[in-house]
BALOBA-1460 file (C-alpha; in Angstrom, 3 decimals):
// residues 63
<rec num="1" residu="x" x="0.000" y="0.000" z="0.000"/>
<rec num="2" residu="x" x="2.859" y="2.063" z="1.090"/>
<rec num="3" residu="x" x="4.315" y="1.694" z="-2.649"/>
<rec num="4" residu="x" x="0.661" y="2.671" z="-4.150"/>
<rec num="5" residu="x" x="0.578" y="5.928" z="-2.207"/>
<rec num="6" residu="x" x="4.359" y="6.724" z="-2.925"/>
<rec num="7" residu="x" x="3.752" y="6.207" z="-6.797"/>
<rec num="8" residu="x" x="0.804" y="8.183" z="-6.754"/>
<rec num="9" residu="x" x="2.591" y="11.308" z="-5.094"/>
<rec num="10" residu="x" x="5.224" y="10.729" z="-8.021"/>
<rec num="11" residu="x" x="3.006" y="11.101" z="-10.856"/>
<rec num="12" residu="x" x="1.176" y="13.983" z="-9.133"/>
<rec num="13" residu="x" x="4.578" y="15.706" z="-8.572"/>
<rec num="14" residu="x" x="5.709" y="15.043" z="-12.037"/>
<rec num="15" residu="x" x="2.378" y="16.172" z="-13.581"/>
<rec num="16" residu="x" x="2.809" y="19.518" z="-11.360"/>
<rec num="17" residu="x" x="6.242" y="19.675" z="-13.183"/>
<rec num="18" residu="x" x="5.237" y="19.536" z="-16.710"/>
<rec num="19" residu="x" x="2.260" y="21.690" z="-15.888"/>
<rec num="20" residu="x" x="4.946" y="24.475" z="-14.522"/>
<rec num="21" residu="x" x="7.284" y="23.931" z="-17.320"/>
<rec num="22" residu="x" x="5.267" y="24.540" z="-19.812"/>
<rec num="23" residu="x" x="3.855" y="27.737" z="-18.644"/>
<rec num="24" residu="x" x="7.644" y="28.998" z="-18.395"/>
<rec num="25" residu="x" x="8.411" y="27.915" z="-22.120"/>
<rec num="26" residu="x" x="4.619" y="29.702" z="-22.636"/>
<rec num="27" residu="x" x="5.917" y="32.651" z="-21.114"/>
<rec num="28" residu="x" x="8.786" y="33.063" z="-23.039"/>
<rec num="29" residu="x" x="7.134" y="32.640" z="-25.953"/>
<rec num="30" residu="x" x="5.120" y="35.226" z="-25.504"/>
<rec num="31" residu="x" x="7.955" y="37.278" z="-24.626"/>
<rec num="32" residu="x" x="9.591" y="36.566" z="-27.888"/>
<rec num="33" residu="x" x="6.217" y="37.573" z="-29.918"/>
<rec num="34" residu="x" x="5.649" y="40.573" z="-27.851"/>
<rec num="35" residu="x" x="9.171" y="41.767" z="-28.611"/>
<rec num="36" residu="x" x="9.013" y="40.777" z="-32.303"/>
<rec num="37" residu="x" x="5.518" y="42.951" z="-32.797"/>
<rec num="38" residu="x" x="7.218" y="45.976" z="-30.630"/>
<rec num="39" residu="x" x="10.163" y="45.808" z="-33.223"/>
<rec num="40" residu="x" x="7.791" y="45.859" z="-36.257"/>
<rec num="41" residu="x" x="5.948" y="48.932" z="-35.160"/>
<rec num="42" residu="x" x="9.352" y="50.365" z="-34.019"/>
<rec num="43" residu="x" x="10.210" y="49.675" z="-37.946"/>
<rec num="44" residu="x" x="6.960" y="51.149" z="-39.279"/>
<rec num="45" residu="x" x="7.167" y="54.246" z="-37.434"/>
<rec num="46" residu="x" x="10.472" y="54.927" z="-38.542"/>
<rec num="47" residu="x" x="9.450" y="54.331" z="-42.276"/>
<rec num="48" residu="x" x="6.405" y="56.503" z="-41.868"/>
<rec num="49" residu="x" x="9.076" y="59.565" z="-40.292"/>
<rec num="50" residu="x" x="11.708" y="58.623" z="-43.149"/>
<rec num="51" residu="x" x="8.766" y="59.336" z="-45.537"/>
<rec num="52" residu="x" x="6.466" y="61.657" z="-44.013"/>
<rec num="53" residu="x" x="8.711" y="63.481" z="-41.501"/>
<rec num="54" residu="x" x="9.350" y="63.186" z="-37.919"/>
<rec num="55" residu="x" x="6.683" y="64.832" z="-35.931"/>
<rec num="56" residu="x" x="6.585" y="65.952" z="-32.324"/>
<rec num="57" residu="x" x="3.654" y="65.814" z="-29.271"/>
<rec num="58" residu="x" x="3.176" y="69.041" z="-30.077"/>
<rec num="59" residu="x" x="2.377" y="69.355" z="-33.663"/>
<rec num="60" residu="x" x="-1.438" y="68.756" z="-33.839"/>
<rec num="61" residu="x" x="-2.844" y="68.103" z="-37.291"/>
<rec num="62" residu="x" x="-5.856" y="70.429" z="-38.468"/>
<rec num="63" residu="x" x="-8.743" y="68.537" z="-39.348"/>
């Protein structure tokens, strides 16, 4: 019985460990696609100043 019990807290320790390691590689992944967006609209917005001029706060466009 004492086996039974032991094997049983094993699996429910190594389920707890998959469980946790996949949120971590989740995490990072969303890190990496949260950095790879910010760098893209980094990229546009340059390319819209390089072609339409750098503007400030301050320059308000009249509608």
């Amino acid at each position: 019985m004492k086996l039974t019990t032991e094997i049983a807290a094993i699996g429910e320790i190594k389920t707890e460990t998959e469980t946790a390691r996949f949120y971590v590689d989740y995490d990072d992944l969303m890190l990496s696609l949260l950095k790879e967006a910010a760098q893209k609209m980094i990229n546009t917005c340059n390319e819209y100043q390089k072609r339409h001029g750098k503007k400030t706060l301050f320059e308000i466009p009249e509608v």
